[in-house]
C-alpha positions as CSV (number, residue, x, y, z in Angstrom):
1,X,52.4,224.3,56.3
2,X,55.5,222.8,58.4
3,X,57.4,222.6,56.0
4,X,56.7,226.6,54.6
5,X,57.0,227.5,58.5
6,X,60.0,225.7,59.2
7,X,62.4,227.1,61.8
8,X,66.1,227.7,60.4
9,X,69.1,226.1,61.7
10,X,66.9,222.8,63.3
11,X,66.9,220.9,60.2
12,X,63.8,217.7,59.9
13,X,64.4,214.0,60.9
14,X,65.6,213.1,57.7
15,X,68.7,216.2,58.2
16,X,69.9,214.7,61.6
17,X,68.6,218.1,63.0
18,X,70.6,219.8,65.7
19,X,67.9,218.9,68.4
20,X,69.1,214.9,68.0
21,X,72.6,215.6,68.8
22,X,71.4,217.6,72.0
23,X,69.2,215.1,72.9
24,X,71.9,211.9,72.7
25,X,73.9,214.9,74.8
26,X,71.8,215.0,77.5
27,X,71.2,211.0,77.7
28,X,74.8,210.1,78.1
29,X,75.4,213.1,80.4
30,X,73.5,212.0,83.2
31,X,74.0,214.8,85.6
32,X,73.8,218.0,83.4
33,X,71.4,216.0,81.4
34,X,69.6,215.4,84.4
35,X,68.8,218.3,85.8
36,X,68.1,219.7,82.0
37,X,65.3,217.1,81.4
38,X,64.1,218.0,85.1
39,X,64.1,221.7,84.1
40,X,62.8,221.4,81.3
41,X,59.9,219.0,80.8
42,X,60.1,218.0,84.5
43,X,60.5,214.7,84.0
44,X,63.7,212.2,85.9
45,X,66.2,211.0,83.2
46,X,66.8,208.0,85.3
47,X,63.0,206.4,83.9
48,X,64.7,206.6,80.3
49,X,67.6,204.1,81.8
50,X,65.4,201.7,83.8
51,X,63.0,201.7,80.3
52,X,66.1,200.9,78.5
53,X,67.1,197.9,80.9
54,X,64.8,195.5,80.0
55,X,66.5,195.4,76.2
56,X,69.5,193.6,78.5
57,X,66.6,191.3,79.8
58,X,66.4,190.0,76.7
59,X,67.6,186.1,75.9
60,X,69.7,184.8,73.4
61,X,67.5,184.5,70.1
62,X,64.9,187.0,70.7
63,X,64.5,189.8,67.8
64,X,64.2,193.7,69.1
65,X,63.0,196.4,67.3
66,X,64.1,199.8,68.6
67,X,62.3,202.5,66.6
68,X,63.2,205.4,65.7
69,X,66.6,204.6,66.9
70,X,68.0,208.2,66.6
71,X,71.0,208.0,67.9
72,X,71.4,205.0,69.7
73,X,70.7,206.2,73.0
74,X,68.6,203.0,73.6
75,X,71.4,200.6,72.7
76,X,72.8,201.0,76.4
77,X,70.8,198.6,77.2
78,X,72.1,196.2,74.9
79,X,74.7,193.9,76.5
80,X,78.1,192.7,74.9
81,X,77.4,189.3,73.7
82,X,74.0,189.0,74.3
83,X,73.0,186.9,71.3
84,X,69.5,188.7,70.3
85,X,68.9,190.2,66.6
86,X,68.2,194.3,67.6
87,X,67.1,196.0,64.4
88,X,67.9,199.6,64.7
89,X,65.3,201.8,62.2
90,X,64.9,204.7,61.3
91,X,63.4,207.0,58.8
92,X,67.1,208.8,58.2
93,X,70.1,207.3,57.3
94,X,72.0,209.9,59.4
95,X,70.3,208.9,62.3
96,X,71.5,204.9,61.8
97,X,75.2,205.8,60.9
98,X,74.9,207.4,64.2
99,X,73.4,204.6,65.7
100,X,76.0,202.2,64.3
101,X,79.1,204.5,65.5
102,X,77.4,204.2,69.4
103,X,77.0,200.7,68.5
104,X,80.6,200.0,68.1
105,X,81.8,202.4,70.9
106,X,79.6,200.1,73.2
107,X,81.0,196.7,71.4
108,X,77.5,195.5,70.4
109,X,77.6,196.4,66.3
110,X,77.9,192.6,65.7
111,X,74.2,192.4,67.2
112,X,73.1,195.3,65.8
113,X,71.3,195.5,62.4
114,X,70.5,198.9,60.8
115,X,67.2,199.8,58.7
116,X,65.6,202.6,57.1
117,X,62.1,202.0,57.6
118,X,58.8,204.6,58.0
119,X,56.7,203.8,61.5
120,X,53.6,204.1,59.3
121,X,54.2,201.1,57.0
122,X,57.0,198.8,58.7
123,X,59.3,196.8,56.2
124,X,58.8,193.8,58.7
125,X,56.5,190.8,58.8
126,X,53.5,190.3,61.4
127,X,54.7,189.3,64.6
128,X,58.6,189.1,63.8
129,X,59.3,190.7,67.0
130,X,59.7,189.7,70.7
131,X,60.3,193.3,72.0
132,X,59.5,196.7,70.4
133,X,61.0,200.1,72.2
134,X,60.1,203.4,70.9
135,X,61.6,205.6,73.4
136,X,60.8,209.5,73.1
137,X,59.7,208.5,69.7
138,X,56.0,208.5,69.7
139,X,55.3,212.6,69.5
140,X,57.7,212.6,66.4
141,X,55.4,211.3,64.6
142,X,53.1,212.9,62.2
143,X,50.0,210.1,62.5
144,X,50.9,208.1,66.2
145,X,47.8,206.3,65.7
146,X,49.2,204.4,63.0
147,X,52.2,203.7,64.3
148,X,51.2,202.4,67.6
149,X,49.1,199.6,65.1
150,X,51.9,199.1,63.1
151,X,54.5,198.5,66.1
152,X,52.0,196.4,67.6
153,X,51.4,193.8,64.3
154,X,55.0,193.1,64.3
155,X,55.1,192.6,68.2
156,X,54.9,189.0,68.5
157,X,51.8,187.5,70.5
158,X,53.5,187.7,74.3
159,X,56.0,189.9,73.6
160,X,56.0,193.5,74.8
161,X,56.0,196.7,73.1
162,X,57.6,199.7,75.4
163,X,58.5,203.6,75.1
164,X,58.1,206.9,76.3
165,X,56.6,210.3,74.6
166,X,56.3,214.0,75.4
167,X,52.4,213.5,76.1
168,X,49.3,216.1,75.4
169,X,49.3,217.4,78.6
170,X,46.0,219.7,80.0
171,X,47.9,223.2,79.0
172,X,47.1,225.0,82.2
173,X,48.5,222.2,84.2
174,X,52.0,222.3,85.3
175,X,53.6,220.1,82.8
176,X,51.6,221.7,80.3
177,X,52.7,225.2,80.9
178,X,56.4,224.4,81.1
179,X,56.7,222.8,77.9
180,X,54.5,225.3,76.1
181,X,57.5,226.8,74.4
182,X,59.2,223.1,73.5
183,X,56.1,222.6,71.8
184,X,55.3,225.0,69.9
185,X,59.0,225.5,68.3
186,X,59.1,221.7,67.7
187,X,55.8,221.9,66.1
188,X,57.4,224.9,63.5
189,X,60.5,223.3,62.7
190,X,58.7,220.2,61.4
191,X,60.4,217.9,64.4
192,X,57.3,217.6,66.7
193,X,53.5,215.8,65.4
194,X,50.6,216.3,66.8
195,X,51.2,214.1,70.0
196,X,48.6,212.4,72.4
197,X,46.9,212.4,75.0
198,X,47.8,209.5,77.7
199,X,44.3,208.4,77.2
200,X,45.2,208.3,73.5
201,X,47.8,205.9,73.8
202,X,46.1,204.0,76.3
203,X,43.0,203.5,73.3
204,X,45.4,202.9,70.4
205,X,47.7,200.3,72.4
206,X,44.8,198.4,73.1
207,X,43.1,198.8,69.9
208,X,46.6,197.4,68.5
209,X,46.2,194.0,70.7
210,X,47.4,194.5,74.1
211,X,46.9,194.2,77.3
212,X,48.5,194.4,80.7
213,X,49.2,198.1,79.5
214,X,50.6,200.4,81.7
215,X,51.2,204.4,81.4
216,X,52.8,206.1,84.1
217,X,53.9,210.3,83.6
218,X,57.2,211.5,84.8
219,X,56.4,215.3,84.6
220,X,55.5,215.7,80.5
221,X,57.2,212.4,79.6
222,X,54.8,209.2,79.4
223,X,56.3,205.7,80.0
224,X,54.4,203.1,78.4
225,X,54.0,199.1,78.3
226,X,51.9,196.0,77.1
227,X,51.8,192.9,76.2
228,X,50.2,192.2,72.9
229,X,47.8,189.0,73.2
């Protein structure tokens, strides 16, 4: 039915649709971008940068798993001769040359390892990673269920999984009413799945192992972390 409904000129996530180059837009524009993602979904860019800090936390060896990468708008919080293994996947290829091209901008591309790969059925053994981020990610996808217990089998025992998602809001609540229209044109051109609720993700990351899981809202946007055990 998505694909029948589909809105011209946004394109799916396999087209690099023009909604991904906005989005990278408003993430390295902080100010206009700012007040955009204030105005919009009501939610403080800055969370997205603090989420994204703990990538540079990272020490030499460790394995990091952003997915779906997009653009790259995670990677700065990769540092310049860090020494870690970050895997950047994606479903598109459009998406990782992207990626790749912010990777070498920021002089990180030798520590930065492109994959296609589907959220639903990961190309990567149990337990192969030490951090998994999934930033704005999560409502993209058609089943998040399932990818919440596939990001959290190849999340190693102590490591963390953490991300952010345009969350089911109550639709007579503020947040709800304001992103009404984000919604429902995401939902027709194919780029937006069904969501969750914060209660949902809550369920499904500990179903998936963890623990220690926080979920705090920043206007529509839900921040999430765990530890798996």
């Amino acid at each position: 039915m998505l694909d029948r409904l589909r809105l011209p000129g946004f394109g799916g996530w396999h087209d690099d649709p023009l909604w991904a180059s906005f989005y990278d837009w408003s993430v390295e524009h902080s100010h206009v971008g700012g007040a955009l993602w204030k105005l919009g979904i009501g939610s403080e860019l800055s969370r997205l940068y603090d989420a994204a800090a703990e990538i540079g936390r990272q020490p030499a060896g460790s394995a990091v798993l952003d997915i779906p990468c997009g653009g790259g708008v995670a990677l700065r919080g990769l540092r310049p001769d860090q020494g870690i293994r970050y895997v950047a996947a994606d479903i598109a290829q459009a998406m990782l040359d992207r990626t790749m091209m912010a990777a070498r901008r920021s002089g990180v591309a030798d520590q930065v390892e492109p994959r296609i790969a589907d959220v639903g059925a990961l190309p990567f053994e149990d337990g192969e990673f030490d951090l998994v981020v999934s930033f704005t990610g999560l409502h993209c996808f058609s089943d998040p269920h399932r990818a919440v217990r596939e990001m959290g089998r190849v999340t190693h025992a102590g490591g963390v999984l953490t991300g952010s998602a345009l969350l089911n809001t109550p639709p007579l609540s503020h947040a709800g009413l304001r992103t009404i229209p984000l919604r429902q044109v995401g939902r027709l051109s194919g780029l937006l799945g069904p969501s969750a609720t914060a209660l949902e993700v809550r369920t499904w990351l500990a179903e998936a192992g963890f623990t220690d899981i926080t979920l705090e809202m920043s206007g529509a946007m839900g921040y999430f972390r765990a530890t798996r055990r």
